[in-house]
N, C-alpha and C positions, 0 to 999 in steps of 0.2 A: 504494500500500500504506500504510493507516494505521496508526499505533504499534503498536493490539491485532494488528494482523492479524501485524504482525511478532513478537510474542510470542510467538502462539498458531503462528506459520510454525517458530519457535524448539522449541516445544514437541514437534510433530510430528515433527520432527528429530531430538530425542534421543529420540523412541520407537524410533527403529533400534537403537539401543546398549540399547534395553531388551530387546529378545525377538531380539537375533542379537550378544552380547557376544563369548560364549567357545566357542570349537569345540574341545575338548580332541582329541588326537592318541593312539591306540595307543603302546603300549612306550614311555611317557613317565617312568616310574619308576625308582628306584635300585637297586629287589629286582632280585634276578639270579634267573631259574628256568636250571635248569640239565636238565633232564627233563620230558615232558611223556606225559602218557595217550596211548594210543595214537588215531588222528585218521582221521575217515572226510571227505574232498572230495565234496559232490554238484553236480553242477552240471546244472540243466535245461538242454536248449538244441534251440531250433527255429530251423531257418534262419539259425543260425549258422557257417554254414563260411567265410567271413571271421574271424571276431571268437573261434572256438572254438580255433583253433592256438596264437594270443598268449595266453592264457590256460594251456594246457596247457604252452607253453615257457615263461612265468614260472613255474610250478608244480615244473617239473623243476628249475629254476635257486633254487631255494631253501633257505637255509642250514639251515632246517628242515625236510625234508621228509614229507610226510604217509604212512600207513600205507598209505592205499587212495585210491585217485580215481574214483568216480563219475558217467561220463555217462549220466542220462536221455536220449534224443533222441527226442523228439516226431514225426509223421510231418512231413517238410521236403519242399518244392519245392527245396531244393540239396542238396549233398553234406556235410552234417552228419553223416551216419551213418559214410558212407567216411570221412571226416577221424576221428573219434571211434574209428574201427577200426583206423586207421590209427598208431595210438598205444597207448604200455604203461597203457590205462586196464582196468575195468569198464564193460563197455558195455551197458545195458539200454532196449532198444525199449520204447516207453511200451504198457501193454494198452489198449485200447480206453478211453475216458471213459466212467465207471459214469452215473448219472444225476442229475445235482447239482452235478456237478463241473468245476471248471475246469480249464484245463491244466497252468498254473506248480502250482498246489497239489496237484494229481494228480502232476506229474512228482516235486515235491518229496516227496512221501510216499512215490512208490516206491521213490525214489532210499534212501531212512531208511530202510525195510521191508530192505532192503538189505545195508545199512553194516554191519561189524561192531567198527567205532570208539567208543571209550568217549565222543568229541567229536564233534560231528558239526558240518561246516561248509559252510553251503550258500553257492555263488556263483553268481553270475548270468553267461552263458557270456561275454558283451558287459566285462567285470569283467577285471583282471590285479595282478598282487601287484607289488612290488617286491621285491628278494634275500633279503631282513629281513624282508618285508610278514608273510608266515603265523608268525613267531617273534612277531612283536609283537603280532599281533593272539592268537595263545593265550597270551604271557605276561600280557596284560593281561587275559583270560580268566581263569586263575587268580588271578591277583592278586583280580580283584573279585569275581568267583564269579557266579551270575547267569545271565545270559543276556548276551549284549552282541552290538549290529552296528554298521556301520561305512558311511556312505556315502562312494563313493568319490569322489575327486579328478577335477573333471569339465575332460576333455582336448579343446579343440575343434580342428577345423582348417579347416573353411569357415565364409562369412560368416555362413552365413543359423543354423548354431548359435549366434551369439551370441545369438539370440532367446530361448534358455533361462536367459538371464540371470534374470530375477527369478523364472524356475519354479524354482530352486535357492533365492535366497535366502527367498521366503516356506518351502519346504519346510521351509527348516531352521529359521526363525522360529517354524513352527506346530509345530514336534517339540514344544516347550516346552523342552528341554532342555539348550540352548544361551543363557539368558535370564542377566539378573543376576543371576538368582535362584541362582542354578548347582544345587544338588541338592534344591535344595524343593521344586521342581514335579520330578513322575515323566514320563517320555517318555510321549508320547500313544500311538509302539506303537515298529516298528522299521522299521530298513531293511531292503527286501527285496533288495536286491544283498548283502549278506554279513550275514548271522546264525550265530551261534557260540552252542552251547549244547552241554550232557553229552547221552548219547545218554536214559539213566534219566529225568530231565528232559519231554524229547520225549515220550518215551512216557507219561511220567506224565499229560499236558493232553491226549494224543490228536494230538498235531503239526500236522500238517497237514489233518486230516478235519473238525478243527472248523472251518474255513476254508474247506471245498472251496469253495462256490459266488459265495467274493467277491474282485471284481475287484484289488481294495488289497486282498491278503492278508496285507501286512506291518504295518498299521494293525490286524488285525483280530485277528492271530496277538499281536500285543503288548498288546491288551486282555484276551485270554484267560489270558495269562503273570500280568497284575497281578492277574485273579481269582482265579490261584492262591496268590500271594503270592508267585511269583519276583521276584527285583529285574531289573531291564532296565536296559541302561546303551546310549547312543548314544553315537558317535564322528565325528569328522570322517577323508577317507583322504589328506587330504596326507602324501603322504610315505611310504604303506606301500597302499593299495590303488588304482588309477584304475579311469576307464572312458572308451569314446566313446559319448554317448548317438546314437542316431538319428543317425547316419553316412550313409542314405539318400536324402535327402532332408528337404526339408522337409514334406512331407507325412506321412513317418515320425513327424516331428519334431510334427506337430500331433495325429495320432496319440495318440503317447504320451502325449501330459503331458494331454490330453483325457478320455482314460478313465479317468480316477479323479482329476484332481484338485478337484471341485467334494464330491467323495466326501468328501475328506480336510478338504476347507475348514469342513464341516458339523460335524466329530467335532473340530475344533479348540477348544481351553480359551477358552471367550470373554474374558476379561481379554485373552491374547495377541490374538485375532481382533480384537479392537478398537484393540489398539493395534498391525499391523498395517495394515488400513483406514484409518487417522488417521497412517499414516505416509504410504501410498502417496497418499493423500488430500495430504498435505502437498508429496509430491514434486511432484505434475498442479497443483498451486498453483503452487511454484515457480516451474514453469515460465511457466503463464501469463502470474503479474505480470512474470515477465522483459521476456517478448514486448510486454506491455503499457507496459511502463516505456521500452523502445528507443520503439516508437510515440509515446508521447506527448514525446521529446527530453527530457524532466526531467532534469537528468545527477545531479541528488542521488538520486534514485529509482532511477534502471538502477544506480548503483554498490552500494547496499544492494540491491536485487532481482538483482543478477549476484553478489552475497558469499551471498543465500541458498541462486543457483541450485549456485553452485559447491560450498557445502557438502555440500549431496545429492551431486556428482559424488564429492566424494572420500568421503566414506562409503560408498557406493555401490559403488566403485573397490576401498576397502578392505574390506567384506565380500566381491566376487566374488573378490580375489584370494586367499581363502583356501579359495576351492570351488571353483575350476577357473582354466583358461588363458585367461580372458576379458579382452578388450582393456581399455587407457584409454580407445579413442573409445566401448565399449561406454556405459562411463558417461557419458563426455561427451558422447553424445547419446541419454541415456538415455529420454528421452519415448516413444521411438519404439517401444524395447521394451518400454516400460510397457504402451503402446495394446496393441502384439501380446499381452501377456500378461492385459490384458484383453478382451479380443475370444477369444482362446481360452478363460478362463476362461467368460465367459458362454457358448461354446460347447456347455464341458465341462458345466454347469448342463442345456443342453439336450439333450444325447446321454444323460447320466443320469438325470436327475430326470423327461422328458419321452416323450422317444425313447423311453428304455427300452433303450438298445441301445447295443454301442460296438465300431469296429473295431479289430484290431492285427495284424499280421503278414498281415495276409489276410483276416484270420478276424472276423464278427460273433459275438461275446459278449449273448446276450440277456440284461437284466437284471432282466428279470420271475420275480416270488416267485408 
């Protein structure tokens, strides 16, 4: 490694701390709300009879609790329905898919059509609150007024989810909203596990219709918000919302983050995208010179090429641990999930861009207009 390469190693470094600085938190303020509108819960949910009970018993366990609670249930291969009945909710069978339309954005509209909440607060059934979690996430709703969502705190417990490592941290890099910049760049859209908006609002853009037929509805619904000239605000959920993603399998797990994120990659504010790129670009360097530096026995070179590799690890280390339960060896042998996240990303390139088609749950999504 020559001098430049180490500047320019340097420089690529501190693009992490430019577009993934600050994750602000829900109910972080001093204003006390002491009352809130009354609150509609919708939650889609297909083939959630695991992940749909945790979700309904954090809900009941809550120091705030909501007016009305909403399941959509989509038609399920499990007992989503039974579970969902099974409980003091609203429970609405999804009508058939009109022609255009996809499921999340079909369930979510009917779920609205619905509600009779001045707040309407959609979760994703995979999604759980903490005691606090729905107090904090509407008083920080009030406070800023808006629209605000919140992605959640991501909760792993097998090996092969650490894989989602860097699918969280680019996600949150490409929001824009998270960057040094903190409020001068606008969020690119929202999170689709928890969006909180007035019901008036919703209905005023059309909610969910003008979305029916796209896969990232939650990129696509927070474009619509800024043309109307709502503010949108993103949060981080340590501490007040989790999830388990893709619990499954790994194939779940390649699934998901496949069918939409080359989508997301594309509507990304190029400034962040590039310096993104020239970070992740800097980390596969890293590593290299590392590897190349033991090889060649230089011992002045592996100790500046093991100080660069290590820096990545603890940046690395220190953005996962403010997105989920993700290990130290996650980072410290982070290369590995780099490849995986590249190797799916050029997947996701090909099932979208190419294919035309993407699978989830079971189910092919055609993405022909």
């Amino acid at each position: 490694m020559e001098y430049k390469d180490l500047i320019i190693q340097t420089i690529f470094w501190f693009l992490g701390f430019l577009f993934l600085l600050r994750i602000p938190r829900c109910g972080r303020s001093s204003e006390e709300i002491k009352s809130h509108p009354s609150v509609s819960i919708i939650i889609p949910a297909r083939n959630e009879e695991k992940s749909l009970p945790v979700l309904l018993a954090s809900l009941r366990e809550q120091v705030c609790t909501p007016d009305e609670i909403i399941v959509v249930v989509s038609p399920s291969e499990d007992k989503t329905l039974e579970v969902a009945e099974r409980n003091d909710v609203k429970v609405i069978q999804l009508e058939p898919l009109p022609e255009g339309w996809i499921g999340k954005p079909w369930a979510c509209y009917q779920g609205a059509r619905a509600a009779n909440g001045d707040i309407l607060v959609f979760l994703d059934a995979d999604s759980y609150l903490e005691s606090d979690g729905l107090k904090k996430i509407l008083d920080t709703h009030i406070i800023r007024g808006g629209v605000i969502s919140v992605q959640p705190y991501h909760k792993t417990k097998s090996l092969y989810e650490q894989f989602s490592a860097f699918f969280n941290i680019i996600m949150m890099g490409a929001m824009g909203t998270f960057t040094v910049f903190g409020k001068l760049i606008k969020p690119l859209g929202l999170f689709g596990p928890c969006i909180v908006m007035r019901r008036d609002y919703y209905l005023k853009f059309g909610g969910h219709e003008g979305v029916k037929g796209e896969v990232v509805e939650d990129l696509a619904l927070g474009n619509r918000l800024k043309k109307q000239k709502i503010p949108i605000y993103c949060y981080g959920g340590k501490g007040t919302i989790s999830f388990r993603m893709y619990p499954n399998g790994i194939r779940e797990l390649i699934d998901g983050w496949s069918k939409g994120f080359a989508t997301g990659a594309v509507k990304t504010y190029i400034p962040i995208l590039i310096a993104i790129i020239a970070w992740v670009g800097g980390g596969i360097s890293a590593a290299i010179y590392t590897v190349e530096a033991i090889i060649s026995m230089n011992t002045t070179l592996i100790l500046v090429c093991t100080v660069a590799y290590l820096g990545y690890v603890i940046q690395i280390y220190w953005m996962l641990f403010r997105l989920g339960t993700f290990k130290f060896y996650t980072a410290l042998f982070y290369p590995i999930c780099l490849l995986f996240f590249l190797s799916i990303f050029l997947y996701s390139i090909f099932v979208v861009f190419i294919r035309k088609s993407v699978r989830w749950k079971g189910t092919t999504i055609s993405l022909k207009r």
